[in-house]
Each structure stands twice: as C-alpha cells, then as structure tokens.
C-alpha positions, 0 to 999 in steps of 0.5 A: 673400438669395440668388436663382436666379441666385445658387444656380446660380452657386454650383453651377456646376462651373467656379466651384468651379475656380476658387475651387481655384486662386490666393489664397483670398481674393482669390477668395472676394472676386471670387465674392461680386462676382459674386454681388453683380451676379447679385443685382441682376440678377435682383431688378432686371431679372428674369434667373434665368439666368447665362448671359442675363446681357449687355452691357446689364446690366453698364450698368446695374450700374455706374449703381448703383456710380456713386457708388463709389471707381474702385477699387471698380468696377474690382475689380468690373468685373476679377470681372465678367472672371472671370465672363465667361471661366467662361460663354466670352462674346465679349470683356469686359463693358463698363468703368464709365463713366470707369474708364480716366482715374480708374484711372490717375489713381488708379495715379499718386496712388499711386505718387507717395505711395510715392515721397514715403515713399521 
C-alpha cells in the first residue's frame, strides 16, 4: 500500500539516477528502505511530501526498528543516507539510538568468527 509519499519518491529523477548506477540489487534494497520509512511517515505523522521529512521523524522511525538487529538499523539508517544526499539536506539523519557501540560490537563478532574459521 504505497502513499503520496511513496509515489512521488518513486518518480523523482535522481532516484531513478541512482537505481542506474552500482549493484542492482543492493540499490533496489536501499530504495525499498527508503520507501519503508517514507510510508511510516506519511501513515503515521501525515507528511506527503519527501522533502518535509526531518530530524524528528528519523527518531521516531528507529523507536518502530527498536526491536531490530544493529545490522538491520544501520543498513536502514546507511538508505536514509542516500536519501538524504538525493534531497541535499544539511548532514545525516540522526544514528539509531546505541548504533555505534552495537555495530562494532557486531564488526568484531565477525571478524573474531572469521579468524576462528581461519
């Protein structure tokens, strides 16, 4: 169930740049996270329009992905990155809450697993 929001993401010019360049996959993956959080926006605070979206609902995004892997809200929050470039806003969006210690905790699980199969 696509909204405004999602409509007019998915006829913006530069998404469709960048769905052309780089791994297929990977990008139709990050645009369906993208489209994923414009959907919350818009069903749960009413914004119809990308380029209203903030700060404040990227908060409010990761309180719904609270019970997520760190893996999963970082690949959501490295989308919201892209997304953020396409519309030139100041910055990035706000890290879930906890992301730094929990990603490298995680890198470091995996990279002691590697070097144990080694």
């Amino acid at each position: 169930m696509s909204g405004k929001a999602v409509k007019s993401f998915r006829r913006e010019p530069r998404l469709r740049a960048y769905r052309r360049k780089g791994g297929k996959r990977n990008r139709a993956l990050q645009s369906r996270r993208i489209e994923a959080f414009l959907d919350f926006c818009e069903r749960t605070m009413g914004v119809t329009s990308p380029g209203r979206v903030g700060a404040r609902h990227v908060r409010a995004y990761w309180e719904t992905l609270a019970d997520r892997a760190p893996a999963t809200r970082y690949h959501h929050w490295l989308a919201l990155c892209q997304w953020w470039d396409m519309f030139d806003k100041p910055g990035k969006p706000p890290k879930p809450p906890g992301s730094e210690e929990t990603v490298s905790e995680a890198l470091t699980q995996i990279l002691s697993d590697n070097a144990m199969r080694d």
